[in-house]
VEXDREN-2710 file (C-alpha; in Angstrom, 1 decimal):
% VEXDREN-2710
k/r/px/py/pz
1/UNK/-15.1/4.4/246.0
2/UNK/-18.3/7.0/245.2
3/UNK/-18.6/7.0/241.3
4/UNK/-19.6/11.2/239.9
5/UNK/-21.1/11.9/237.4
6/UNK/-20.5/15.7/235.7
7/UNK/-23.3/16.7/233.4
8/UNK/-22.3/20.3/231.7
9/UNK/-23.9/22.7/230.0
10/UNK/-22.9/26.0/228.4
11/UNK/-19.9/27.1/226.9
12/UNK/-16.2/25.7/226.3
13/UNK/-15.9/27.8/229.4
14/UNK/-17.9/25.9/231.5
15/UNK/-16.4/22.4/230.2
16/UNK/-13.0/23.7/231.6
17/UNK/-14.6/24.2/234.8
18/UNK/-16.1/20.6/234.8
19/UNK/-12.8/19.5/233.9
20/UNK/-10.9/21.0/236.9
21/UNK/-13.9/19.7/238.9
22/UNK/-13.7/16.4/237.8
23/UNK/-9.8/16.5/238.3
24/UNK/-10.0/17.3/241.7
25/UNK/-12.4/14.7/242.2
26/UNK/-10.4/12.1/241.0
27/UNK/-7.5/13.4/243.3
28/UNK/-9.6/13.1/246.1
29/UNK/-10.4/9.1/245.4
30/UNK/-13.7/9.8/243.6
31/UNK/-14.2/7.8/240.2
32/UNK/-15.8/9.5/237.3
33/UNK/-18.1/7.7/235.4
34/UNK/-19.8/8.4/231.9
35/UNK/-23.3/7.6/232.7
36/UNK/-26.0/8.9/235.2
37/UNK/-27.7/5.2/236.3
38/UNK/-23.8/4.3/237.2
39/UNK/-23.4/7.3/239.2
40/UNK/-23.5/7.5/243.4
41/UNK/-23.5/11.5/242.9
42/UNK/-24.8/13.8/240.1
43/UNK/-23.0/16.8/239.1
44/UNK/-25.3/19.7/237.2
45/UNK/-23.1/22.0/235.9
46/UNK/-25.2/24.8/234.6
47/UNK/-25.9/27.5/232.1
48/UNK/-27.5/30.8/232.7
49/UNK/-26.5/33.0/230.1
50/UNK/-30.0/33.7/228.2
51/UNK/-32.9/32.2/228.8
52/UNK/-32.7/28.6/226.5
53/UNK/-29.8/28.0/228.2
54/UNK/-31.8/28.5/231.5
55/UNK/-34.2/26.3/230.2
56/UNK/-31.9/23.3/229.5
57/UNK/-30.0/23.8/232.8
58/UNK/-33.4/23.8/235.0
59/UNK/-34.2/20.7/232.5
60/UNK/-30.9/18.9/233.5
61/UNK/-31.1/19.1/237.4
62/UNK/-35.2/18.0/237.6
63/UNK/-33.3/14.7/235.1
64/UNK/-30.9/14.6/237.6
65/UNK/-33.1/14.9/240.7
66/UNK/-35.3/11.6/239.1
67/UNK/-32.5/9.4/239.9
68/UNK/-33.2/10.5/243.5
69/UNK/-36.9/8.9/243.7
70/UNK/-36.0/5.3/242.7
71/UNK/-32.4/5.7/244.5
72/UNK/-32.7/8.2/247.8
73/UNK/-28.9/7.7/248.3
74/UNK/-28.2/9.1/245.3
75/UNK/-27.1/13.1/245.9
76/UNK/-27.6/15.5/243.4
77/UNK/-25.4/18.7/243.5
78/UNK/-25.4/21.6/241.1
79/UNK/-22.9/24.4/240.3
80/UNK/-22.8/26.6/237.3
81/UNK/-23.7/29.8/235.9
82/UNK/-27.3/29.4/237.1
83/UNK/-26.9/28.5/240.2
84/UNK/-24.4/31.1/240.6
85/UNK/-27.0/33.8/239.4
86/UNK/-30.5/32.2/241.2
87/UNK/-29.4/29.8/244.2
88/UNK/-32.2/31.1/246.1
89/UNK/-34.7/31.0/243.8
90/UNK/-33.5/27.3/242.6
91/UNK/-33.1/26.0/246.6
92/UNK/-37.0/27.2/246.9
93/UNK/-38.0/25.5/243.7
94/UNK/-36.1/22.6/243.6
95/UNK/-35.1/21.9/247.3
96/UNK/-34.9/17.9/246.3
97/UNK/-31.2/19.0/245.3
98/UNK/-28.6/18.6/248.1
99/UNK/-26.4/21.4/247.2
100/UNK/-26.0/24.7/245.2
101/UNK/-22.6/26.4/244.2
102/UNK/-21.5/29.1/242.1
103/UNK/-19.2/29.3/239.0
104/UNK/-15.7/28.6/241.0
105/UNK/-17.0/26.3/244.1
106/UNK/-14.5/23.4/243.8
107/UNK/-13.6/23.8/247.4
108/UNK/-17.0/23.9/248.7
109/UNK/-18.2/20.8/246.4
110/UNK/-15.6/18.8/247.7
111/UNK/-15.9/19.9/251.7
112/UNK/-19.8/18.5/250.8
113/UNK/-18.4/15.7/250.0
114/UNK/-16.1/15.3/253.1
115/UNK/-12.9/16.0/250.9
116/UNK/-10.2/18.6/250.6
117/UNK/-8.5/20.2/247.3
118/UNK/-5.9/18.5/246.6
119/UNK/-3.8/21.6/244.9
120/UNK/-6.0/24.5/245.3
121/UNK/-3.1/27.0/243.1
122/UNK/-2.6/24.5/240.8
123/UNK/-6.2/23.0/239.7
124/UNK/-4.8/22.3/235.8
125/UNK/-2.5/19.6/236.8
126/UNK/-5.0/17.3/238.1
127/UNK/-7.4/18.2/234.9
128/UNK/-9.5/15.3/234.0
129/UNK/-10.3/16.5/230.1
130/UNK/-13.8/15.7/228.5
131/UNK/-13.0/16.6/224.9
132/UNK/-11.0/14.3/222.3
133/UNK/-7.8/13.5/223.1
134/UNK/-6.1/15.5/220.1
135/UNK/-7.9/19.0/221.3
136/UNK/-8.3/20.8/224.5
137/UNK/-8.9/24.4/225.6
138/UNK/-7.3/26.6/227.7
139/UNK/-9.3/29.2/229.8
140/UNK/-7.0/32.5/229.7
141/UNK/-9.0/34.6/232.2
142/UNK/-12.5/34.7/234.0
143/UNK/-14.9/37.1/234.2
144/UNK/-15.8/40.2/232.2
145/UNK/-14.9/44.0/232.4
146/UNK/-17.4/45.7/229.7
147/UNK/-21.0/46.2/230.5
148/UNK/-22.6/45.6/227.8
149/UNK/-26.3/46.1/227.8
150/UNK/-28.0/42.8/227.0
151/UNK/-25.0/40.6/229.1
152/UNK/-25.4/39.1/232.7
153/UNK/-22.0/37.5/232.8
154/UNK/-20.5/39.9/234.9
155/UNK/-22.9/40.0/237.0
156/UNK/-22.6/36.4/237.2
157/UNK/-18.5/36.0/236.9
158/UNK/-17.7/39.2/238.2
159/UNK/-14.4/41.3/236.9
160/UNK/-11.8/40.7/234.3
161/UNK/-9.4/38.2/236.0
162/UNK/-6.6/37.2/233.8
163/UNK/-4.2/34.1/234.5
164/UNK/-0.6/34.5/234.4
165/UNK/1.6/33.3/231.7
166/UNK/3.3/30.9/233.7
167/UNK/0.8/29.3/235.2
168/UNK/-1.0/28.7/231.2
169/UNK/2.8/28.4/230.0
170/UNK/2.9/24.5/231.9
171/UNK/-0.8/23.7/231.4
172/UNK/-0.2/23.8/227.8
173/UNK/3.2/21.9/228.0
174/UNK/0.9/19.3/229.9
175/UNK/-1.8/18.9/227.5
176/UNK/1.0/19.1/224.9
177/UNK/3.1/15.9/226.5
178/UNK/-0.5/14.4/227.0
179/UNK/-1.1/14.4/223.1
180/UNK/-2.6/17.6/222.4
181/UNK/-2.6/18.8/218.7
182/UNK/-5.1/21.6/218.9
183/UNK/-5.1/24.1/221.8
184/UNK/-7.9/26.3/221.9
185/UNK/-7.9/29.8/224.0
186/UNK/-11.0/30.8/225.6
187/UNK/-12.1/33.6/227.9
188/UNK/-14.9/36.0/228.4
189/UNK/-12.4/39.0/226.2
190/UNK/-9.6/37.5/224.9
191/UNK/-8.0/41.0/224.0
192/UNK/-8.9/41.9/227.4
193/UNK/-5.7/39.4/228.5
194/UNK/-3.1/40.4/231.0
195/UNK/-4.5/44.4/231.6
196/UNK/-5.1/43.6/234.8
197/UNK/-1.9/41.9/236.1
198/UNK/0.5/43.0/233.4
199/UNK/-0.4/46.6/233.4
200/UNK/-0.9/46.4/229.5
201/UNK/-2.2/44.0/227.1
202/UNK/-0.3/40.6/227.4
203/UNK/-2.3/38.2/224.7
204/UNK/0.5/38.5/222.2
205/UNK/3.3/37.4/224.7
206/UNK/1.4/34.6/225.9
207/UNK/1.0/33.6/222.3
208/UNK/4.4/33.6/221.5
209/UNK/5.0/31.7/224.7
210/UNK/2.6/29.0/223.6
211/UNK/4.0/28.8/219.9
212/UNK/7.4/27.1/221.8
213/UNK/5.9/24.6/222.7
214/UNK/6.6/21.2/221.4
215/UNK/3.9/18.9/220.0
216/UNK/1.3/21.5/219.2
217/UNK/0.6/21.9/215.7
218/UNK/-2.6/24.3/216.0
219/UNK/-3.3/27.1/218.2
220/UNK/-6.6/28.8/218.3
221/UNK/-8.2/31.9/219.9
222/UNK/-11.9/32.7/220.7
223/UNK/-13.3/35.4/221.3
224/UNK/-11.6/38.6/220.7
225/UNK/-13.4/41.7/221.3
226/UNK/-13.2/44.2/218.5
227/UNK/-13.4/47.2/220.7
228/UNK/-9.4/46.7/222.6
229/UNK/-8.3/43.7/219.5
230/UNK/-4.8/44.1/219.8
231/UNK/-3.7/44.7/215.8
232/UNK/-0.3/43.6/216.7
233/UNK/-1.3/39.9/216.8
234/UNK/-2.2/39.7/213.2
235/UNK/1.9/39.7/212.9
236/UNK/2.4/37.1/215.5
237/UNK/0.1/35.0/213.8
238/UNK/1.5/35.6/210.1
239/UNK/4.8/34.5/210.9
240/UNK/3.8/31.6/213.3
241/UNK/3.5/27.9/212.0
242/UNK/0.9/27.2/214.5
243/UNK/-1.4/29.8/215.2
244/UNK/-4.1/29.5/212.8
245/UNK/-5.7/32.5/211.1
246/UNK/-9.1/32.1/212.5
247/UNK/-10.4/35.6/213.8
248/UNK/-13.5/34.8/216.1
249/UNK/-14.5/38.4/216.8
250/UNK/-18.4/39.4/217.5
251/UNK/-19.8/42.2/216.5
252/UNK/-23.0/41.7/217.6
253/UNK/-24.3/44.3/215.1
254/UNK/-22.9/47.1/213.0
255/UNK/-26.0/49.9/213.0
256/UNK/-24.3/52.9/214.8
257/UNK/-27.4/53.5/217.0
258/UNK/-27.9/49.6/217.7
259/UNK/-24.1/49.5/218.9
260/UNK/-24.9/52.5/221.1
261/UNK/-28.1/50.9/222.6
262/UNK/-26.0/48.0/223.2
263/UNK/-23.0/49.7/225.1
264/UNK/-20.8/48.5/223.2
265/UNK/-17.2/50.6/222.4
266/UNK/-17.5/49.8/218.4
267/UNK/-18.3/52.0/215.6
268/UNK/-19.2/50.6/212.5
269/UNK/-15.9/52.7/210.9
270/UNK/-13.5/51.4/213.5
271/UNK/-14.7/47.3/212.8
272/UNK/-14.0/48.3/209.1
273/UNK/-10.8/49.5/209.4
274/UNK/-9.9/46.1/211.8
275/UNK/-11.2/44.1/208.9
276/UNK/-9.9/45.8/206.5
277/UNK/-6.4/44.8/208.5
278/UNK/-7.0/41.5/209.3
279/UNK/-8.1/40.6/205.5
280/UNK/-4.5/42.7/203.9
281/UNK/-2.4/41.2/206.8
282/UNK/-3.8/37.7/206.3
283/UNK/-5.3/36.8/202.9
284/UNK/-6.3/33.4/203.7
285/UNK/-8.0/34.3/207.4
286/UNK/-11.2/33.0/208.6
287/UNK/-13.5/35.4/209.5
288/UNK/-15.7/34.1/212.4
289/UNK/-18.7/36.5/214.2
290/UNK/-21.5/36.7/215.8
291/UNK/-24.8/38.8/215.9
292/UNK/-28.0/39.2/218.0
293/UNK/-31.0/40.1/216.1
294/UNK/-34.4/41.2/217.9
295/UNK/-32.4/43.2/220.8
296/UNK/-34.6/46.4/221.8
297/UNK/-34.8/49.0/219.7
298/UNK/-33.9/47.4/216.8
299/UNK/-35.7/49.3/213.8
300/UNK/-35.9/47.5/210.4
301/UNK/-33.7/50.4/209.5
302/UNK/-31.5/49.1/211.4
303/UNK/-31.7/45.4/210.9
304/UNK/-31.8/46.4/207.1
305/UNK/-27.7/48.3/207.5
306/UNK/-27.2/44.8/209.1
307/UNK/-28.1/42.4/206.6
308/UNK/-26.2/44.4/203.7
309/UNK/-23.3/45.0/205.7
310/UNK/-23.1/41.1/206.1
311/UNK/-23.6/40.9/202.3
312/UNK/-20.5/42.9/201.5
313/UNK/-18.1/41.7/204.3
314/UNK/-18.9/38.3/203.9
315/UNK/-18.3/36.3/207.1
316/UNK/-16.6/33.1/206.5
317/UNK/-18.4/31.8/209.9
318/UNK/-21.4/33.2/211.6
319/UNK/-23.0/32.6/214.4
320/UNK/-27.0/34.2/215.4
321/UNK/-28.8/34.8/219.0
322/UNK/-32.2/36.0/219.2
323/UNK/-32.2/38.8/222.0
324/UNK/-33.0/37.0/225.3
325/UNK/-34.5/39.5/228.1
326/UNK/-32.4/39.6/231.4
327/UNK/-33.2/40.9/234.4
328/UNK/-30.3/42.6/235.9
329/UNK/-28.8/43.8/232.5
330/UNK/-29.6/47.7/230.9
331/UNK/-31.5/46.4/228.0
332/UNK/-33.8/44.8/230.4
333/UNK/-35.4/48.4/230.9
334/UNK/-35.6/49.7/227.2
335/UNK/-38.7/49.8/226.5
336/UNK/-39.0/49.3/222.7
337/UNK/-39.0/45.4/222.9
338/UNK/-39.2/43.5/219.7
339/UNK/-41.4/40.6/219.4
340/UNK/-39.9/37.3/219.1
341/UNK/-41.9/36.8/215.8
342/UNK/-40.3/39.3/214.2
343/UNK/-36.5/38.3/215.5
344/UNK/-37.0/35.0/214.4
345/UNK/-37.8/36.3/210.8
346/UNK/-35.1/38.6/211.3
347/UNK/-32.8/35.4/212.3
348/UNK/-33.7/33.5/209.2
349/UNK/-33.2/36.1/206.8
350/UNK/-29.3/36.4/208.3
351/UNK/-29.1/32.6/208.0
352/UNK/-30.3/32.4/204.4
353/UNK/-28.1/34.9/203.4
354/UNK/-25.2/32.9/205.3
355/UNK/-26.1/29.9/203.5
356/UNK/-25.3/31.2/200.5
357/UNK/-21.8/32.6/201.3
358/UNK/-21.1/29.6/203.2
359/UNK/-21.9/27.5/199.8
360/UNK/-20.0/30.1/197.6
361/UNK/-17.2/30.1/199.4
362/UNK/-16.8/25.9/200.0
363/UNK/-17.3/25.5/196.2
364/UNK/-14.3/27.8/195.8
365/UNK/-12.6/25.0/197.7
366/UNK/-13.4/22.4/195.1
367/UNK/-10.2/20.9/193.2
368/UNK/-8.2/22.3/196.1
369/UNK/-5.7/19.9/198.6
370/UNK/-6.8/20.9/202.6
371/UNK/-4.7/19.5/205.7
372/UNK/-7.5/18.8/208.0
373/UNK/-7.5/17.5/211.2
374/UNK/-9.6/14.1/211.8
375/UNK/-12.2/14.5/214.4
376/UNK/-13.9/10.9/214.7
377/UNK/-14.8/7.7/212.2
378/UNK/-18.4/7.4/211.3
379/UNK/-18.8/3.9/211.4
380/UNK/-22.5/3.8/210.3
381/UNK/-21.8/6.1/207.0
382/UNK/-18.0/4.9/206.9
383/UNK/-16.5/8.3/206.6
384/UNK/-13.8/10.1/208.7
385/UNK/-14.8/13.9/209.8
386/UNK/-12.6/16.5/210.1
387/UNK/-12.0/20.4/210.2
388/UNK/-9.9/22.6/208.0
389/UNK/-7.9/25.4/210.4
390/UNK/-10.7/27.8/209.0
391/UNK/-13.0/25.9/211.9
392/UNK/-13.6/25.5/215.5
393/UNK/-15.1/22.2/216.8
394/UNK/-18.3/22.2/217.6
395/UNK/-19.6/25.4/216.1
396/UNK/-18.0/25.9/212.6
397/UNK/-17.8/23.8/209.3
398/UNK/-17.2/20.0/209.1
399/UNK/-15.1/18.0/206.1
400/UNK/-16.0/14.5/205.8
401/UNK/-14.0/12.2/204.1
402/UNK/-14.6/8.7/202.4
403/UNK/-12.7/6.4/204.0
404/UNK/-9.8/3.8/202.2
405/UNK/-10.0/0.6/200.9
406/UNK/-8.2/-0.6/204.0
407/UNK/-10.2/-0.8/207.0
408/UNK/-8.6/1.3/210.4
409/UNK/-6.5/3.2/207.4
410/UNK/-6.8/6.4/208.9
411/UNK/-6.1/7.7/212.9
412/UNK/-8.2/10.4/214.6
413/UNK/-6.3/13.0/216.0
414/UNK/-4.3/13.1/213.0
415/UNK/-3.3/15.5/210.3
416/UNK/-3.9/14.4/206.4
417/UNK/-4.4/16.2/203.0
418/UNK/-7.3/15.8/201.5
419/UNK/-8.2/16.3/197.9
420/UNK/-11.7/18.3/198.2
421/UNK/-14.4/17.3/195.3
422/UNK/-17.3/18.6/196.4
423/UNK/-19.2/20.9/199.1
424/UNK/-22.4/21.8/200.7
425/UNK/-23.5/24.7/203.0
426/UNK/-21.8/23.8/206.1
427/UNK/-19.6/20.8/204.6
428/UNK/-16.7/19.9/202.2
429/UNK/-16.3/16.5/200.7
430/UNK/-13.3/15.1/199.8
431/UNK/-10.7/11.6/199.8
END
């Protein structure tokens, strides 16, 4: 039996695709294995969304293609974003690599391979999941509608191509029977969801589907674009016991002229008036965005209405990009370019001023009791770490709590109340 090896890069998005990859390798009597040296084939599946992902992708398939000069029967194949948007470029650079596929080549990766899919309108049944056991996500749609001026992903991904709520309906029940606690929607737009195929905006139904289903306890949505967010949702999620008020929602930037330059369908009025909603409808809500700073054009006029617009709205969670030139996209061609220096001081400045709502708002949490859910056990600092519903994995706040008296006291995966006595920027602290 060949032993694969997935290597991924990128996005939740892209660790779904591995996942479905590595599924239908399994079907097809492949093993998966969780080191390189063990592996007979490499998988590289890439990111090309802005140019340090590049960077790590191109990084990750010449690692890859080392394993070829001490072991010529080892085959390297790569798939992904990148190869999706440069193949030719790549198969010229790096032609040590025995195959290039795009974003959705499961059938060709497996025909390389001398195999078939094994249930090419089902792929989620066979999914072979890489994150914890307790949480997985769910990929609603693929691909992306807007144009936004500094974005190659639908060039890359093509159109807005939502699932259907069946087919997402009985991968969640799976995941749930399989011992899922957290499920996590991703897509390019979540608001986007079901316009296509439904003729009208369908996210609110398929939530209300998922919130039947037994053995979640947590249901959490990325990446809602402000400019269709459908306000009906904030309802659905007041008066459900599992959909956690987390609103991850970027804005990317709020100056009226920056929104403009970057296509985007926002004014700095109509994101108000959705926060303003979200915050009466849901008190308690997380408030997660993010922002690019340095994208061209931007004045310190304008980066200036930025940082004092973070100042008063006060972002629970927030995430920063410095602008990353793409060929192919409109921003490419504007002209007023900002240097790097001055986005990375633009960058730190945000961040500093995050810091200190992040602390502000974790000392609030002092002398307060949080359900969190327990991530992993620490074994070298003998401390659990976990996540308040306020947080995403990966790319939000962490709670670490001091383990019992009694050894193995605790399970991961698990929910628990903890009593919070202390915080940091980015971390509470509790028992």
């Amino acid at each position: 039996m060949k032993k694969i090896y997935i290597a991924t890069l990128g996005c939740a998005k892209n660790l779904v695709d591995s996942e479905v990859l590595g599924g239908q390798l399994s079907a097809n009597r492949f093993q998966l294995v969780g080191q390189p040296d063990d592996a007979d084939i490499l998988i590289v599946n890439t990111c090309g969304f802005i140019e340090d992902a590049k960077d790590e992708s191109i990084r990750a398939i010449l690692e890859a293609v080392e394993y070829k000069k001490d072991e010529p029967a080892k085959k390297v194949l790569v798939a992904g974003c990148l190869s999706q948007r440069y193949k030719t470029e790549l198969q010229n650079e790096i032609p040590e690599v025995d195959g290039y596929f795009g974003t959705e080549d499961f059938g060709a990766i497996l025909a390389s391979l001398g195999r078939n899919h094994a249930a090419s309108d089902h792929l989620y049944r066979q999914r072979q999941q890489l994150t914890p056991p307790h949480f997985a996500y769910l990929k609603i749609s693929e691909g992306c509608n807007h144009t936004c001026a500094f974005c190659a992903i639908p060039g890359i991904r093509g159109a807005h191509r939502s699932r259907t709520i069946e087919s997402l309906r009985d991968e969640a029940r799976i995941l749930a029977q399989r011992g899922i606690k957290e499920l996590i929607l991703v897509s390019q737009d979540t608001s986007y969801y079901g316009k296509d195929n439904y003729g009208k905006q369908s996210i609110v139904r398929l939530l209300e589907e998922l919130d039947t289903i037994d053995g979640l306890e947590w249901i959490r949505v990325l990446y809602w674009y402000p400019t269709n967010f459908p306000l009906d949702v904030l309802d659905v999620m007041k008066h459900s016991n599992k959909i956690v008020h987390y609103i991850d929602m970027p804005i990317q930037h709020i100056s009226e002229r920056m929104l403009r330059l970057m296509r985007r369908g926002d004014t700095r009025e109509s994101l108000l008036r959705i926060f303003d909603k979200i915050r009466t409808t849901l008190p308690d809500a997380a408030l997660r965005t993010t922002i690019i700073l340095g994208h061209p054009g931007e004045t310190k006029n304008d980066f200036n209405e930025l940082y004092k617009f973070l100042e008063e709205i006060r972002f629970d969670r927030l995430g920063t990009f410095i602008y990353s030139d793409e060929e192919g996209t409109p921003a490419f061609d504007i002209k007023e370019k900002v240097d790097r220096e001055t986005a990375l001081e633009r960058q730190q400045k945000i961040m500093e001023l995050q810091q200190s709502i992040s602390l502000q708002n974790n000392r609030a949490l002092i002398g307060t009791k949080q359900r969190i859910l327990l991530d992993e056990y620490d074994a070298a600092q003998d401390v659990y770490i976990g996540r308040t519903f306020r947080d995403a994995p990966e790319i939000d706040n962490e709670v670490i709590v001091r383990s019992g008296t009694e050894k193995n006291e605790y399970k991961t995966g698990r929910f628990y109340t903890v009593d919070i006595d202390d915080a940091a920027e980015y971390e509470l602290f509790g028992k």
